[in-house]
Structure formats: structure tokens, C-alpha cells
C-alpha positions as CSV (number, residue, x, y, z in Angstrom):
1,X,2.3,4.1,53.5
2,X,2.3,4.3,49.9
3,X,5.1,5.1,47.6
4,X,4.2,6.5,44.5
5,X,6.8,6.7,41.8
6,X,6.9,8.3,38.6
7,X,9.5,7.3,35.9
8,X,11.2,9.9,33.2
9,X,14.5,11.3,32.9
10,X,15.7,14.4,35.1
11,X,16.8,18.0,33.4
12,X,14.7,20.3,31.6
13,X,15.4,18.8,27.9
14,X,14.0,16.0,28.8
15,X,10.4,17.4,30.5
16,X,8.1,17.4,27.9
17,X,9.0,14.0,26.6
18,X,6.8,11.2,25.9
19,X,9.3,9.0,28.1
20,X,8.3,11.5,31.3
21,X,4.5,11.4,31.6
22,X,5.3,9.5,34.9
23,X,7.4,12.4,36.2
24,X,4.3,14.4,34.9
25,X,1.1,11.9,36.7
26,X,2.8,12.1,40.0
27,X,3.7,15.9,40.0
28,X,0.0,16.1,38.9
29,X,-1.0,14.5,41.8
30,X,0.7,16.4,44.6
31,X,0.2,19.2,43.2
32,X,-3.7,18.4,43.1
33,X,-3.6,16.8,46.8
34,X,-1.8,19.0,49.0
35,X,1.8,17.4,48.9
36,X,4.5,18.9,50.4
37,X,7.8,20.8,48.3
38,X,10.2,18.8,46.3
39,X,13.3,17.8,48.5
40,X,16.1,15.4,47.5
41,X,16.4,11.8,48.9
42,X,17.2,8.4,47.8
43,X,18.9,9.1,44.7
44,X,15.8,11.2,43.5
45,X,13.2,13.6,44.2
46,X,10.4,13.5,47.1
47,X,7.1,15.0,48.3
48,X,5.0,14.3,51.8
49,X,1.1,14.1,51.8
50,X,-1.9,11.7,51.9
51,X,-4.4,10.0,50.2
52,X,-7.5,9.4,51.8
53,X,-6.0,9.7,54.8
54,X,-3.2,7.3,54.3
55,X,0.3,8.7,54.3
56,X,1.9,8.9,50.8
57,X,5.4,9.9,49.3
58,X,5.8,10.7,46.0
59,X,9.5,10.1,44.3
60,X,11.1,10.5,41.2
61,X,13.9,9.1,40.4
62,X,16.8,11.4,39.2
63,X,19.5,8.4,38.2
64,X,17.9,8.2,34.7
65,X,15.1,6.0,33.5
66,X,17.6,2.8,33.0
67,X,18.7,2.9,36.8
68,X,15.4,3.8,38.1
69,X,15.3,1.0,40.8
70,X,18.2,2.2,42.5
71,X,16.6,5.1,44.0
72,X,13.0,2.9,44.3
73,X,15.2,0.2,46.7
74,X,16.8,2.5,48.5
75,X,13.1,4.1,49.6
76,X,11.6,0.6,50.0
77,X,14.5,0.0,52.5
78,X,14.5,2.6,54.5
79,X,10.4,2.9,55.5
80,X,10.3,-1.0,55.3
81,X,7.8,-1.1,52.7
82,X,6.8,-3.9,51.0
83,X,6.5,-4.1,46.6
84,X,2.8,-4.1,47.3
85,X,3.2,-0.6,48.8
86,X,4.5,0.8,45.2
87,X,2.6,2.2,42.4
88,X,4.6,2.9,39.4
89,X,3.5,5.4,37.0
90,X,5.3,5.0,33.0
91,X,4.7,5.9,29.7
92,X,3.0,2.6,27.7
93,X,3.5,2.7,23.7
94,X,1.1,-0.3,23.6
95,X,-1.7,1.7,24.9
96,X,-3.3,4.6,22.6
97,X,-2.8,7.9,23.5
98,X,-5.3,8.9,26.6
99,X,-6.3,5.0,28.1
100,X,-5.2,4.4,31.3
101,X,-4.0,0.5,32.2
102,X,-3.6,-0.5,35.7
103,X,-1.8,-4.0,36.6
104,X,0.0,-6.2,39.5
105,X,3.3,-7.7,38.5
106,X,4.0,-9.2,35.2
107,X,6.9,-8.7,32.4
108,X,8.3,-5.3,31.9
109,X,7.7,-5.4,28.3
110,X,10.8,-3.5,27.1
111,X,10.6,-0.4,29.3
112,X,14.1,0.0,30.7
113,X,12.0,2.2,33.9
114,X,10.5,-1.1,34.9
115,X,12.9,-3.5,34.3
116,X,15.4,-1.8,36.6
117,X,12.7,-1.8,39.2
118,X,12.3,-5.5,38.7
119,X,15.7,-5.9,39.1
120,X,15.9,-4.3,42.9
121,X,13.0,-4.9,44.2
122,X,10.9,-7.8,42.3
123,X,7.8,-7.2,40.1
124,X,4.9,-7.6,42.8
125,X,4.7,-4.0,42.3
126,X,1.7,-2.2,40.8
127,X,1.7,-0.4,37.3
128,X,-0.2,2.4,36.2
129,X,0.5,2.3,32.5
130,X,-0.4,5.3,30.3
131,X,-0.6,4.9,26.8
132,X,1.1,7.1,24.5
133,X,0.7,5.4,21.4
134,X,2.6,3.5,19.0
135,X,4.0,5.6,15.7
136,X,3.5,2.2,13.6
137,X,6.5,1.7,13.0
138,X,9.3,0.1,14.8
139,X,12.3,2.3,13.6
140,X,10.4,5.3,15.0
141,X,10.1,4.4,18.6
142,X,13.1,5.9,19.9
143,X,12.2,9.1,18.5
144,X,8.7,8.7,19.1
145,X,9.6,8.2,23.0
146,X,12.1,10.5,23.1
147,X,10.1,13.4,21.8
148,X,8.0,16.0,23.2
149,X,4.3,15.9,23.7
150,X,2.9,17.8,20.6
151,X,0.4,20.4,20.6
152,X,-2.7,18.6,19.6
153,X,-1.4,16.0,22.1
154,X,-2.4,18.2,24.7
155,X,-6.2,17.6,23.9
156,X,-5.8,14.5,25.7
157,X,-2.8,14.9,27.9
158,X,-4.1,17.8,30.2
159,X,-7.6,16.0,30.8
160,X,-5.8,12.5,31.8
161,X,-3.5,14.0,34.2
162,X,-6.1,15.7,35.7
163,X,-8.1,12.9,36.1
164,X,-4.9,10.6,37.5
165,X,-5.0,13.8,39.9
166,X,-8.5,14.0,40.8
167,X,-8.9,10.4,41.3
168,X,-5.7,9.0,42.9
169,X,-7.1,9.0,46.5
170,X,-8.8,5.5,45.4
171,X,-5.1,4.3,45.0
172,X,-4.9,4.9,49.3
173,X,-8.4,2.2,49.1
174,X,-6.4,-0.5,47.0
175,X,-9.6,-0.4,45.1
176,X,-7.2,0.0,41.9
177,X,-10.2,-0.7,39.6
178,X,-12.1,1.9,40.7
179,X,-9.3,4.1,40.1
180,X,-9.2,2.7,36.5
181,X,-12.4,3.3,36.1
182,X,-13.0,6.3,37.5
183,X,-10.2,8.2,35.6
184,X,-11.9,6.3,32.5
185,X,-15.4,8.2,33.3
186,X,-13.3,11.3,33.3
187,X,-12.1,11.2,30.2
188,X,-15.2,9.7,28.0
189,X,-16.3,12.0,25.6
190,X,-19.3,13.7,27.3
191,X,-22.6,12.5,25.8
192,X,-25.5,14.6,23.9
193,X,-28.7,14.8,25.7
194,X,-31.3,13.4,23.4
195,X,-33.1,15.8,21.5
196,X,-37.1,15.4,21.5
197,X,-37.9,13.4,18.4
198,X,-39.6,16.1,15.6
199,X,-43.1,15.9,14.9
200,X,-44.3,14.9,11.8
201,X,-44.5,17.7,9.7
202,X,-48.0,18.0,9.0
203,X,-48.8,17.6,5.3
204,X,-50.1,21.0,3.3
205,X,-53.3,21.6,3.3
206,X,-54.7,20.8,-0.7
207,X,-56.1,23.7,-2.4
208,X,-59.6,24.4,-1.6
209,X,-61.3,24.3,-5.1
210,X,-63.5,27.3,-6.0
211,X,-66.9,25.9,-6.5
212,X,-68.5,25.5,-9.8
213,X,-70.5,28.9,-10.3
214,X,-74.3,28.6,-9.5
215,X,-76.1,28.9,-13.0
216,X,-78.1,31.4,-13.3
217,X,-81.8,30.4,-12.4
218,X,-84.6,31.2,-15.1
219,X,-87.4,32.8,-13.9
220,X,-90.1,30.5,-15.2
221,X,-92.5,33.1,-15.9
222,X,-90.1,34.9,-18.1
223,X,-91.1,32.8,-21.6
224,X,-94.8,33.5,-21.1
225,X,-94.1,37.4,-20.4
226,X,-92.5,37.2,-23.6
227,X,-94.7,35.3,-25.6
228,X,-97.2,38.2,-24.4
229,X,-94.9,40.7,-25.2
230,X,-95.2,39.3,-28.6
231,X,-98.8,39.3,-28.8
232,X,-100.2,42.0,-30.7
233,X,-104.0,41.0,-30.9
């Protein structure tokens, strides 16, 4: 079975935050697959359903994003799962906005989510990170994190989580770079079809010049009918 969890912080003030576009990826995917309704368990929220054919469970933490691994352990425990059976899905300011990481293990680079989950269960966990971009400068970050999508982020944030929808049931294969990939396809700006190269525009036709006028021809017996015109004798 796979657990997939997304990481935000529960109550409506905080749903359209930066910090929640895990909450957002896995409600995107049961929603898009066929899970089941939202029910409480294990310190957080769950939903049933599959993923190519392999059972799945879908759970988001409502203990806020700092305790996060609380509710994750307590899951773990219970179905006897091991790390490897977890896909986490978090916000990444180290990505731009729209790219899609996916990882095994490793540091938690800051993100309170993760470390928690370190902290309860180890880090042999897989990571989908998804980049929300850095504001450039460090003071910012909290309110960066901390604030809602924006309108023209929706250009980009609709189309990923459709995509981390559409193309989750490669998550069920463990064929994670597929999944990377695939959701990468998705999103790539779709290409023009090459348009047929012009012709040469054919160069003007010249002028055709007006020939020379024919001069007049002489009769040649005209200067002897004169000369007897002349001729009085």
C-alpha cells in the first residue's frame, strides 16, 4: 500500500497558501482518481482508493506543518508500512514556480513539514518537491510562504496539479522518473508546428520597353516621280 501525504496547515485561512500546495497535490489526486470522502484518523485527514491497481491512502496532517510526523507515524504504525511506502508532497522555495522535483531521502533543507517527518519515521521516504519560487530575498520568505497563491500564479498552478493528478498512477509502478517526467511533458509549453518555408518572392517583371518606331520607308521611285514632275520639256 502506498501512503501519500500532503503537508500544509489545517483551517480555511490557511488554504490558499504557498505553504499548502501539498494539501492541494494530494486532494488533486483523489479527487482525479476515484478516492473515497475525507474521514478523520491519525491525527489528520484520510481518503481510500488506488493507483494502478495498488491500494493507496491519502492523509493530511491536521497537527500543523511543524508536527506533521506525528500523524505520518501513527499511519506507518498501524498498516505496518515501511518509509519506502511514503510519498510526501511539500511546497519547495528552491524550485521555480511550476517544476516538479522528485527524490529518496536526503536533508530536509529547512522545511519544518519534513523535518518532523524525519524525526518519527527516518528520511528513507520519498519527496515530491514542488517549486514555488524564491522572492529573492531572505527577509521575505516567511511572508512569501505564508501567503496565498496570486492570481497570475494560477497560470501555472492549475496545470501542475493537474498533471500531479493525471499522472500519479506511475507513483503505484515505483517508476518515480517517469512520473517526473511525465508531469514535466504536461506542463512544457506546447510547440508551434513549423510553418512551410515562403517561396521566394519572385522578382517584378522589368518594363517591357516600347520599341523604337519603324522609320518610315521611302518609296524609291518617289525622287524620280518628282524629278518628272519637274520636268516641263
Amino acid at each position: 500500500m502506498l501512503l501519500l501525504v500532503g503537508l500544509g496547515n489545517p483551517g480555511g485561512k490557511y488554504a490558499r497558501h504557498r505553504h499548502n500546495i501539498g494539501f492541494m497535490a494530494v486532494d488533486a489526486i483523489g479527487d482525479a482518481n476515484g478516492f473515497g470522502p475525507a474521514r478523520t484518523k491519525f491525527q489528520g485527514e484520510i481518503r481510500d482508493g488506488a493507483l494502478g491497481g495498488e491500494k493507496a491512502l491519502i492523509l493530511k496532517p491536521q497537527t500543523y506543518m511543524n508536527d506533521s510526523g506525528r500523524s505520518v507515524g501513527e499511519a506507518l504504525r498501524f498498516y505496518k508500512l515501511e518509509p519506502a511506502d511514503v510519498i510526501v508532497f511539500y511546497d519547495e522555495l528552491d524550485l521555480a514556480p511550476g517544476k516538479l522535483r522528485m527524490k529518496t531521502g536526503g536533508g530536509a533543507a529547512g522545511h519544518n513539514g519534513i523535518r518532523s517527518i524525519d524525526s518519527h519515521i527516518g528520511n528513507d521516504f520519498h519527496r515530491v518537491r514542488i517549486g514555488i519560487g524564491h522572492p529573492g530575498d531572505k527577509s521575505r520568505v516567511t511572508s512569501h510562504v505564508l501567503g496565498d497563491f496570486s492570481k497570475a500564479d494560477q497560470d501555472w498552478l492549475e496545470p501542475m496539479l493537474a498533471a500531479i493528478a493525471n499522472e500519479a498512477p506511475y507513483l503505484a509502478e515505483t517508476d518515480h522518473n517517469r512520473f517526473q517526467t511525465a508531469v514535466a511533458h504536461k506542463l512544457a509549453p506546447a510547440k508551434k508546428p513549423a510553418s512551410a518555408k515562403e517561396k521566394p518572392a519572385a522578382a517584378p517583371k522589368k518594363p517591357t520597353d516600347t520599341p523604337p518606331a519603324k522609320a518610315e520607308q521611302k518609296n524609291p521611285f518617289s525622287a524620280l516621280s518628282d524629278l518628272l514632275k519637274g520636268d516641263k520639256s
